[in-house]
Residue, then its C-alpha position, 0 to 999 in steps of 0.5 A: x236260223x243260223x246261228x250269228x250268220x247272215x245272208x251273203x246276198x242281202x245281209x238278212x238273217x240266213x235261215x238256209x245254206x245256198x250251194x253255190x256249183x262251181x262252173x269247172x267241176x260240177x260235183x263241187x259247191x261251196x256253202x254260203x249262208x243265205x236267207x230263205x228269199x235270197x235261196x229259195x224265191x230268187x235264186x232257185x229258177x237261175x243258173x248262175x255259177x258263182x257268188x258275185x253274179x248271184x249277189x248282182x241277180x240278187x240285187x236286180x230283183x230286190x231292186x225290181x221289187x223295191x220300185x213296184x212298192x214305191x209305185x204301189x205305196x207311196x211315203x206317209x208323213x207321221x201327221x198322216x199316221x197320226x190321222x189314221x186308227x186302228x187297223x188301218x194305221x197298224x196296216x200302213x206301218x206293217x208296210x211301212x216297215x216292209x219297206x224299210x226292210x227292203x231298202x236296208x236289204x238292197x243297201x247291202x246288196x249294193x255294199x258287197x258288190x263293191x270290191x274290198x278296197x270300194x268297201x273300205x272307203x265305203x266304210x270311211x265316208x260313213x263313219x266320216x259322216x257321222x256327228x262328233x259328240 
């Protein structure tokens, strides 16, 4: 793992540096922090030249991915996990929680597609939101 770095792409822990070629000058490349899925499962059969196109790629496969799981495995309730034992309950919430995962992963997709001026009213909603104490 990358020390303190996360993927650019989907802000998961960067456990590899992708080479971005630059279009004009092809011995050129800049060195982004990514993930081992963003680099190695996503990015590695496309040829796209700069990082906000990569981040767009990268969000339309999490995306894909995302609505198979729904379809695959739909929301529990906690009385629903209450009612399941043993391996089936541990089974569900390893689901579960790839699920959640991969909707956090997405989230921040969607966040760095914005521009810096979209992020920081992104931000301010956000914290506007919150309950005051």
């Amino acid at each position: 793992m990358l020390f303190n770095q996360y993927c650019v792409y989907c802000g998961d822990f960067a456990t590899s540096k992708d080479h971005v070629r630059a279009r004009s000058l092809s011995y050129l490349s800049v060195v982004v922090p990514a993930c081992h899925d963003c680099n190695c499962r996503i990015l590695r059969d496309y040829n796209v030249s700069d990082v906000r196109r990569r981040r767009a790629l990268v969000l339309s496969m999490l995306v894909k991915r995302h609505e198979a799981m729904m379809k695959e495995f739909p929301e529990w309730t906690e009385e629903e996990l209450q009612e399941l034992s043993g391996t089936l309950r541990r089974h569900v919430q390893v689901l579960l929680n790839q699920r959640a995962v991969l909707e956090a992963r997405i989230e921040f997709a969607k966040f760095a597609q914005l521009s810096p001026k979209q992020q920081k009213e992104a931000k301010l909603c956000l914290t506007s939101d919150r309950p005051t104490e």
